[in-house]
C-alpha positions in Angstrom: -8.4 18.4 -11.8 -9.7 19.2 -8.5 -10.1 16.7 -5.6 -11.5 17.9 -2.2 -11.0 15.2 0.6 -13.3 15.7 3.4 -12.0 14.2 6.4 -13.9 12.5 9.3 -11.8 11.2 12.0 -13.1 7.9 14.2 -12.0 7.7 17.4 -13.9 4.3 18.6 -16.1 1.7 16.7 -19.2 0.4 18.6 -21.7 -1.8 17.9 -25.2 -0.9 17.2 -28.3 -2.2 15.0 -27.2 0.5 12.5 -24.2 2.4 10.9 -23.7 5.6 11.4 -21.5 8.5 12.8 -21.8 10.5 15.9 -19.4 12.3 17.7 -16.2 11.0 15.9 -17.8 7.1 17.1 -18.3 4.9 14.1 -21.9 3.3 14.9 -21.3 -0.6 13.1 -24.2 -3.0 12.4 -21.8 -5.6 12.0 -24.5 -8.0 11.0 -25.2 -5.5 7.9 -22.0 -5.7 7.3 -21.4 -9.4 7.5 -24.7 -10.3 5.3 -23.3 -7.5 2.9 -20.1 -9.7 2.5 -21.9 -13.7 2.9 -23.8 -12.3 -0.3 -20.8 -13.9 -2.2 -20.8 -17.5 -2.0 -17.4 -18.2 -1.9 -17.1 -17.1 1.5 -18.4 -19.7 4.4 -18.2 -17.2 6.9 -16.7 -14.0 7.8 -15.7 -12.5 11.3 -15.4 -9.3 12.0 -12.8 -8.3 15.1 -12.0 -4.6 15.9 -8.6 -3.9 16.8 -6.9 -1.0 18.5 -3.3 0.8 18.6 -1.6 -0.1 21.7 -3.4 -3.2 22.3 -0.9 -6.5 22.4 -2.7 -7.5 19.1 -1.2 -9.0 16.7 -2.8 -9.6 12.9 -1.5 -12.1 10.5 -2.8 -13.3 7.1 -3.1 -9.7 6.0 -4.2 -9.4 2.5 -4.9 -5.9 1.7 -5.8 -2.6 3.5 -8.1 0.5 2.8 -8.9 3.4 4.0 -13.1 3.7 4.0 -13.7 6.3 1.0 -17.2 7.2 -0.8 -17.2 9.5 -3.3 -20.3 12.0 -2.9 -20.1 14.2 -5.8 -18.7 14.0 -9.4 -20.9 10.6 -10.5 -18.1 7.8 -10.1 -17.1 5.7 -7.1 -13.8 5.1 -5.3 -12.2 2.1 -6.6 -13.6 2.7 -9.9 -13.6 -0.9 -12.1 -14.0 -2.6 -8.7 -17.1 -0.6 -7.3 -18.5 0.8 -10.7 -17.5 1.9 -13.8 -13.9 2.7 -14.6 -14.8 6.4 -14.8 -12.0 8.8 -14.2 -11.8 9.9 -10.3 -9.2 12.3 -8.8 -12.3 15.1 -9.1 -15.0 16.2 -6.9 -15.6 15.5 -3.2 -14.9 12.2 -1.1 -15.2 11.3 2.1 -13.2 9.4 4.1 -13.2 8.2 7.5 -9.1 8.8 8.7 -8.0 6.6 11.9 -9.4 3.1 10.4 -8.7 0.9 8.4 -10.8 -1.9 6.5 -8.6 -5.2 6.4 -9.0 -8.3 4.7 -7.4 -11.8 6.8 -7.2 -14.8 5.1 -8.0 -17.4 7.3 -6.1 -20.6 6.6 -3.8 -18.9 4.5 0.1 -20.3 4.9 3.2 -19.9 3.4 4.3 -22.3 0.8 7.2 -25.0 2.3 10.6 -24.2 1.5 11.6 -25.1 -2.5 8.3 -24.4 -3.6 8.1 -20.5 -2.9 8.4 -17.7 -5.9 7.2 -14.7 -6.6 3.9 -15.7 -7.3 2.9 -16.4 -3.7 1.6 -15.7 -0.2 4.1 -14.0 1.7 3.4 -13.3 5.7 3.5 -10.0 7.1 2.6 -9.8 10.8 0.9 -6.1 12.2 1.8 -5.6 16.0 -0.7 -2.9 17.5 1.8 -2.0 20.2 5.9 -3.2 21.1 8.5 -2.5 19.1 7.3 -3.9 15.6 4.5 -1.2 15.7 6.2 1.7 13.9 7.8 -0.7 10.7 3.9 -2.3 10.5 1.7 -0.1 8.5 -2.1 0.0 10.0 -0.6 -0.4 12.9 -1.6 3.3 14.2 -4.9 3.0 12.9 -8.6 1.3 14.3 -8.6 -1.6 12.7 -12.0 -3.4 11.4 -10.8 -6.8 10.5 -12.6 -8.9 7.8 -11.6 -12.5 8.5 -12.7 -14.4 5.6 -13.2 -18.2 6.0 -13.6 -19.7 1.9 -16.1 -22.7 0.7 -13.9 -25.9 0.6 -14.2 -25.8 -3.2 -13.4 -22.6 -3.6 -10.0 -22.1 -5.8 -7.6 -19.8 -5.2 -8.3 -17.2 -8.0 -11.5 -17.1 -7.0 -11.1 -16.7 -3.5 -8.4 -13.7 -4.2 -10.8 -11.7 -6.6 -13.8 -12.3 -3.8 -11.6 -10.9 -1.0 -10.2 -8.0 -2.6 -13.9 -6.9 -3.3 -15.2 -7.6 -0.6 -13.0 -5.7 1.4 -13.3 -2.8 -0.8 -17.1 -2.9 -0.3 -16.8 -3.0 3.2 -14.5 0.7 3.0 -17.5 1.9 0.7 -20.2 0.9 3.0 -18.7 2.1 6.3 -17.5 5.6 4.6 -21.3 6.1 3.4 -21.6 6.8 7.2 -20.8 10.0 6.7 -23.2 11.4 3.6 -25.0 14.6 4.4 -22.4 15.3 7.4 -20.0 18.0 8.0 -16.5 16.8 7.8 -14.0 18.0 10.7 -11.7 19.1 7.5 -11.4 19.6 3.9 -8.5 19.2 2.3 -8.4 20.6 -1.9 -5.7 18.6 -4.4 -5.2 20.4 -7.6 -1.9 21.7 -9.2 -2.6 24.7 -9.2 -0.3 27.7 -11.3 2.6 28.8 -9.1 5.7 30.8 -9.7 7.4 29.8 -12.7 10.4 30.1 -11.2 9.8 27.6 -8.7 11.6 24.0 -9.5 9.6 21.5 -11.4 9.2 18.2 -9.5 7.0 14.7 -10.6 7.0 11.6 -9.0 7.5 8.1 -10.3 5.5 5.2 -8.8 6.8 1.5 -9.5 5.0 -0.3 -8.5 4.7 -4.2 -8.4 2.6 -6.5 -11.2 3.7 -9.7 -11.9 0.6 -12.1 -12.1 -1.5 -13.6 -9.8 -0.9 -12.8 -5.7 1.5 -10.2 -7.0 -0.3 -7.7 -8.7 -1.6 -3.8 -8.8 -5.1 -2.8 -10.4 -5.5 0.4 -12.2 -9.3 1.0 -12.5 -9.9 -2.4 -12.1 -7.5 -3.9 -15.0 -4.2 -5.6 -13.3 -0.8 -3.9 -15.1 0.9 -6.7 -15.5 3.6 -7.3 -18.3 4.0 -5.4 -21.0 2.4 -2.3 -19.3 3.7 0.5 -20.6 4.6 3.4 -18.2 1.6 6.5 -18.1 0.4 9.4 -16.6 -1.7 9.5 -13.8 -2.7 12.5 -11.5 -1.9 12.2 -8.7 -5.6 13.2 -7.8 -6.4 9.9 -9.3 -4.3 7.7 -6.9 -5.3 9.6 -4.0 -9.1 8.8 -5.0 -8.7 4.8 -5.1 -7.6 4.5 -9.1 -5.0 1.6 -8.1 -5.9 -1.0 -5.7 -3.4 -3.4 -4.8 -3.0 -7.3 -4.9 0.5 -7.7 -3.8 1.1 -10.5 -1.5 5.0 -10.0 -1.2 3.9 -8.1 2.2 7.2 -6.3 3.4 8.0 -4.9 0.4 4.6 -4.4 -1.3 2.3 -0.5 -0.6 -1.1 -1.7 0.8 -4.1 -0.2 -1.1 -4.2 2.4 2.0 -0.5 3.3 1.6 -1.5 4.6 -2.2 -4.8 6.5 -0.7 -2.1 8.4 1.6 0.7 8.2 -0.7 3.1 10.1 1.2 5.2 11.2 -1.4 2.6 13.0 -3.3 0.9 14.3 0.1 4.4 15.7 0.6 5.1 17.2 -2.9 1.9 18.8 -2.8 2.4 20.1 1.1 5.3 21.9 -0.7 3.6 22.7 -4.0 3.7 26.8 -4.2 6.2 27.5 -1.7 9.9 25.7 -2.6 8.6 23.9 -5.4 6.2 23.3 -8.3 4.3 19.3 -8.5 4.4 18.7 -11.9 2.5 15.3 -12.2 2.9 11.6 -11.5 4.4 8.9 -13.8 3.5 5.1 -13.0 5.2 2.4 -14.0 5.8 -1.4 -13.0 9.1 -3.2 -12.4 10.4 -6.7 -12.4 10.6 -7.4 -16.3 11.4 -10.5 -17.8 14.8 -9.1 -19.9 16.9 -6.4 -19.5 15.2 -4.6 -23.2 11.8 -4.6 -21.3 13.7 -3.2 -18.4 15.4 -0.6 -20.4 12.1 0.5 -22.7 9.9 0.9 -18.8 13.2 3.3 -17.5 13.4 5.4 -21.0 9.4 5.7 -21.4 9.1 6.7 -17.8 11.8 9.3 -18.3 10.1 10.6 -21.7 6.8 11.2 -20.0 8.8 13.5 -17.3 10.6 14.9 -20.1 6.7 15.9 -21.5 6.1 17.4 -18.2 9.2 19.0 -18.3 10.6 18.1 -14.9 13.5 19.2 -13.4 13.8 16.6 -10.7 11.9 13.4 -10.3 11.4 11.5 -7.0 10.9 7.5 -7.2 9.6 4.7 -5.0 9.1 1.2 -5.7 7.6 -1.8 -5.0 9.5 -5.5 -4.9 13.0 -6.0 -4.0 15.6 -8.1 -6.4 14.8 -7.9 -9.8 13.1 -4.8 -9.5 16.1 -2.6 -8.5 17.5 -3.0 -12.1 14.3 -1.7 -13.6 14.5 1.5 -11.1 18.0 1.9 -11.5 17.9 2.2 -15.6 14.9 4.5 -15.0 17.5 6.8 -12.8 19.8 6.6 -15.7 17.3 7.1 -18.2 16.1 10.6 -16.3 19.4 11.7 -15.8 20.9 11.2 -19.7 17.5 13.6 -20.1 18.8 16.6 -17.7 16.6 15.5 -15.0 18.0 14.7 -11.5 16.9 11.9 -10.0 16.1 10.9 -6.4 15.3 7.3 -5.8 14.4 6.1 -2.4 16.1 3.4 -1.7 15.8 0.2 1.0 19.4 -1.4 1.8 20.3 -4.7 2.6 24.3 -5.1 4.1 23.4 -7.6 6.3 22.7 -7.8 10.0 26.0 -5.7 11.2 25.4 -3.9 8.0 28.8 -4.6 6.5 27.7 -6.3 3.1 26.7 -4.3 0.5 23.8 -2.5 0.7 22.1 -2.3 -3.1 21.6 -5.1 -4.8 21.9 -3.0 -8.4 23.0 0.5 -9.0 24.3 2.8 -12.3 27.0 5.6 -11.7 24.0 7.9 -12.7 22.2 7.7 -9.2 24.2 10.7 -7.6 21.2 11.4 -5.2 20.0 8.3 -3.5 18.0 8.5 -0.3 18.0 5.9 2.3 14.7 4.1 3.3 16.4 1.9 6.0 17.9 -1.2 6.1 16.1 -4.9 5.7 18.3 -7.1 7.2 18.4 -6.0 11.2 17.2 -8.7 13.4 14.5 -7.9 16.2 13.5 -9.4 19.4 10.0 -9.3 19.1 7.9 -10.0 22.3 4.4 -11.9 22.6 0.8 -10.8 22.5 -2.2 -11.7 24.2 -4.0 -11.5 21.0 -4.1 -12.3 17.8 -6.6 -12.2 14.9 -6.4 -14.4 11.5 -5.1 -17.2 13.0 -2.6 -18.9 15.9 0.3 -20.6 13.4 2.3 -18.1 11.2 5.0 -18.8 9.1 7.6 -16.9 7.5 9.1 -17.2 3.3 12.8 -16.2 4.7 14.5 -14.7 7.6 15.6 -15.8 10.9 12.6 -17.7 11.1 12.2 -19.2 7.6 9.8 -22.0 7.4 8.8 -22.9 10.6 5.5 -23.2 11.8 5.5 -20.5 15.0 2.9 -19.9 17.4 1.4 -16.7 16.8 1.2 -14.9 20.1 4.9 -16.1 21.3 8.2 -14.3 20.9 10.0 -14.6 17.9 13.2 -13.4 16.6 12.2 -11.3 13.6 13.7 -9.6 10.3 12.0 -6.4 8.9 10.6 -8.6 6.1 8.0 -10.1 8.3 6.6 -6.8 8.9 3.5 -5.8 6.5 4.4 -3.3 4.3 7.1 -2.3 6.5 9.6 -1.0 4.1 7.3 1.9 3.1 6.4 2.8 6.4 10.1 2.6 7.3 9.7 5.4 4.9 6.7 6.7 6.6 9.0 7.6 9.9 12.0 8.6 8.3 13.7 5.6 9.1 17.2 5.4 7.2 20.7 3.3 7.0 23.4 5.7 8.0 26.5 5.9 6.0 29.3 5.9 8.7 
C-alpha cells in the first residue's frame, strides 16, 4: 500500500470572493464556506473566526479538529463513510494543507453540574494560542479556521453531534480542494517497504476511546464501540482520514488531526529501514465493561502482533481510569507472547508528585515510557480573545464546576488542556523518576 502525501504549507488565510491558493496564502470565500455548512438545517448560524499562534486567543467549546485533506487520485475520499463511500484509503495521492487546522466550536455548549457528569459527556478543553498553556494544547501551533456552530432550538443533541462532525469534516475537504492541479512544496511516500531482515520488527497498538455517544472513534464512518474486536489497520489508512474522532473527554482524547499526524507511526516509519523494520498497526478500544472483555481486547491485540510477527510493540491510548487496565492486560498479553512491550504512559502522583503515579499496572510492563504528569497545577494568565464563547467551565480540577470568565486568569490542571496529554507527548514531556 502506497500513500504519497503532498504537502502545501499556509502561512496566512485571507479573505477573498473565492478559495484558492497562492503563494503559501489560503484565499477563503468564507461566504462559500458558510452557505456550504447552513445547507444543513440544524445549524442556525455559523461563524467563522481565524485564529493565529502567538495571538492571546483563547478557544473553548472545541469539538474536534482536522487537518484539510482531499484525496486526488485512487477514487475514494478522505474520511471515507463520512465524505463518500467507505472505500479503503491509505493509497494514492492526497493533499493536504499543513499549518491549519479546521475546528468545530460548539456554541452554547457547557459542562454538566457536579453529580450529573460521566463518561458520556462534554468535557472542556481550552486551546491558548500563546502563554504558557500553548505547548500542552494541541492546534495550538497551527492557523486555526474556526467553525462556530450555533444549533436550531429544537435540534437534539445526537443530532447536533453527527451535523457538527460532518460539517467540519466538509469544511477540511472543501478548503484542501484549494490545492488540485498545484505543485505541492513536498511529497512525502508511506509504504512499508522490504528492509534488512535483520533489522528488529516493530508494530504499533492504538487504543483508542469508544464508549457511546460524546465518547466515541469512527472507523470508516461506523463508531467501534463495545464489543469491537481489535484489527489490523495500515497505518497508511490512519494517516489518510480512516478514523475520525468523536471523543469529548478533551484532555485525554487524540483529536481527528492528532490521528492524521499520528506521531508514533510518523516516527516508526522516520526510522523504518535504518534501526528498525514497521511492521503494521493494531487498533483496538479500551474501557470494557468486565475484566473478560478486557482480557479477550489485550490477548486478540497481542495475537494480531503475534501474526505480524513483532518483536516489540509500542502502545498509546485514549481515556484515563478504566482504560489503563485494558492497556495494562494488553502489555501482559504481548509479553507472555515473546514480544516486549512499550506503553506510553501519562502519570498522576498528585500535585508534588508524591502519590502514586499509575492508576493500574502488571509486573509484565518492564518498559514503560513516561508521557508526563496530569496532576501539576498552572497559573494560567488572561487573553484578550476568545472564540466559542465568554463562560467556561471545568468537569474536575482546581477549578471544578465553576462558571469562569473565559478571557481571565485561572488556576489550571493539565486536564483542562484539549488533547493535551498527547501533545505532552508530542514535546517529549515526561514525569521524572527521582
Amino acid at each position: 500500500m502506497n500513500l504519497s502525501l503532498a504537502t502545501f504549507p499556509v502561512t496566512a488565510v485571507e479573505s477573498s470572493n473565492t478559495t484558492t491558493l497562492e503563494n503559501n496564502v489560503l484565499i477563503l470565500d468564507f461566504k462559500a464556506l458558510r452557505d456550504l455548512i447552513l445547507k444543513d438545517d440544524v445549524f442556525a448560524d455559523v461563524s467563522i473566526e481565524v485564529v493565529y499562534p502567538g495571538e492571546k486567543t483563547r478557544i473553548i467549546h472545541v469539538l474536534d479538529a482536522v487537518e484539510p485533506r482531499v484525496k486526488v487520485e485512487n477514487g475514494s475520499r478522505c474520511f471515507p463513510g463520512f465524505l463518500g463511500a467507505a472505500r479503503t484509503v491509505g493509497k494514492g495521492t492526497t493533499h493536504r494543507l499543513s499549518g491549519v487546522a479546521v475546528l468545530g466550536v460548539g456554541l452554547g455548549i457547557d459542562v454538566p453540574s457536579e453529580g450529573e457528569t460521566g463518561v458520556l459527556t462534554f468535557n472542556e478543553g481550552f486551546i491558548d494560542m500563546s502563554g504558557p498553556a500553548q505547548r500542552y494544547c494541541a492546534c495550538s501551533d497551527t492557523i486555526n479556521i474556526c467553525l462556530c456552530f450555533k444549533v436550531r432550538e429544537a435540534c437534539s443533541y445526537v443530532e447536533f453531534d453527527a451535523s457538527a462532525r460532518l460539517a467540519t469534516l466538509k469544511a477540511g475537504e472543501y478548503l484542501a480542494q484549494s490545492t488540485v492541479g498545484l505543485e505541492p512544496l513536498q511529497k512525502t511516500v508511506y509504504e512499508l517497504t522490504p528492509v534488512d531482515p535483520d533489522l528488529p520488527r516493530i508494530a504499533y497498538i492504538n487504543q483508542i476511546q469508544s464508549q457511546g455517544f460524546l465518547c466515541r472513534t469512527f472507523l470508516y464512518g461506523a463508531p467501534m464501540d463495545a464489543p469491537f474486536t481489535p484489527t489490523l489497520l495500515h497505518p497508511n489508512e490512519l494517516l489518510d482520514g480512516a478514523l475520525v474522532s468523536g471523543n469529548y473527554r478533551n484532555f485525554f482524547k487524540a483529536c481527528t488531526y492528532l490521528q492524521q499526524n499520528n506521531h508514533i507511526v510518523r516516527e516508526l516509519y522516520r526510522r523504518h529501514g535504518k534501526d528498525l523494520n514497521f511492521v503494521g498497526q493494531v487498533i483496538g478500544r479500551g474501557h470494557f465493561d468486565d475484566s473478560a472483555m478486557k482480557e479477550r481486547q489485550g490477548q486478540y491485540a497481542a495475537k494480531l502482533a503475534s501474526l505480524q510477527k513483532a518483536q516489540a510493540v509500542v502502545l498509546t491510548m485514549e481515556g484515563s481510569g478504566n482504560a489503563f487496565i485494558d492497556y495494562m492486560l494488553t502489555v501482559r498479553a504481548l509479553e507472555a507472547s515473546g514480544i516486549a512491550a512499550v506503553p506510553i504512559v501519562h502519570e498522576f502522583g498528585g500535585v508534588n508528585g508524591e502519590d502514586q503515579p499509575l492508576v493500574f499496572v502488571v509486573p509484565e510492563a518492564v518498559s514503560i515510557v513516561s508521557g508526563g504528569g496530569v496532576d501539576r497545577v498552572f497559573e494560567i494568565p488572561a487573553m484578550e480573545r476568545v472564540v466559542g464563547g465568554e463562560i467556561v467551565k471545568f468537569a474536575e480540577g482546581p477549578c471544578a464546576f465553576k462558571p469562569i470568565e473565559a478571557r481571565s486568569s485561572f488556576v489550571a490542571g493539565p486536564t483542562y488542556f484539549y488533547c493535551g496529554y498527547w501533545q505532552m507527548q508530542i514535546n517529549g514531556l515526561r514525569a521524572l523518576d527521582y
